[in-house]
N, C-alpha and C positions, 0 to 999 in steps of 0.2 A: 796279515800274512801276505808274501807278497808272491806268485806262483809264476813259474814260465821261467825265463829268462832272466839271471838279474842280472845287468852291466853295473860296473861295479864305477866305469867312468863316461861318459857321456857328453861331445862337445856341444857345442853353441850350433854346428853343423847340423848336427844329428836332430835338436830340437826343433830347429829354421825347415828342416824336412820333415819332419813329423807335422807339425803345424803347416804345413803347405798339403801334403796327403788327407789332413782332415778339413780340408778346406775352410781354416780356421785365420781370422785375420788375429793378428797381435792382440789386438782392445780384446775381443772377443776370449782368446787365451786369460787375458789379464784379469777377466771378471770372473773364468773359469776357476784358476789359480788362486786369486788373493793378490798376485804379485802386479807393481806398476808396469803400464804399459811400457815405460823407459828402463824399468828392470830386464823384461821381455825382453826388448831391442836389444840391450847391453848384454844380455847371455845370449843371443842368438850370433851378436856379432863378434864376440869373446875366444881367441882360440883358446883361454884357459878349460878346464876340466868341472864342468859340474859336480858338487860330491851329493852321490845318490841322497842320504842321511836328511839333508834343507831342502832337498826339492823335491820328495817324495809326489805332492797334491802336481805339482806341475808335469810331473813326469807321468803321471797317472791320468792327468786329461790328454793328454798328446797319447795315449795308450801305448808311452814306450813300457810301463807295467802296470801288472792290475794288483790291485788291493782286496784281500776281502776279507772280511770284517766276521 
């Protein structure tokens, strides 16, 4: 369940801030996530649209939403 806020799109923007706010470095995201650190890069530096649905776990360490179970 996912509570709060849902964005329904979310750029490469929004994450590169989130992950600066958590004083999180990329590697550090990527081992959080699952995702490669050059995945990371590549959605951070992407003005395409995240779709919420595949990045749930990444979206959820950056605390743009919470999960709970």
């Amino acid at each position: 369940m996912i509570r709060g806020k849902v964005w329904t799109m979310i750029t490469g923007k929004d994450l590169k801030e989130a992950r600066q706010r958590k004083r999180l470095s990329q590697e550090e995201v990527a081992e959080l996530s699952g995702y490669s650190v050059r995945q990371i890069s590549r959605l951070e530096n992407d003005n395409n649209i995240v779709q919420l649905q595949r990045n749930m776990k990444l979206l959820s360490c950056l605390d743009l939403i919470k999960i709970e179970e």
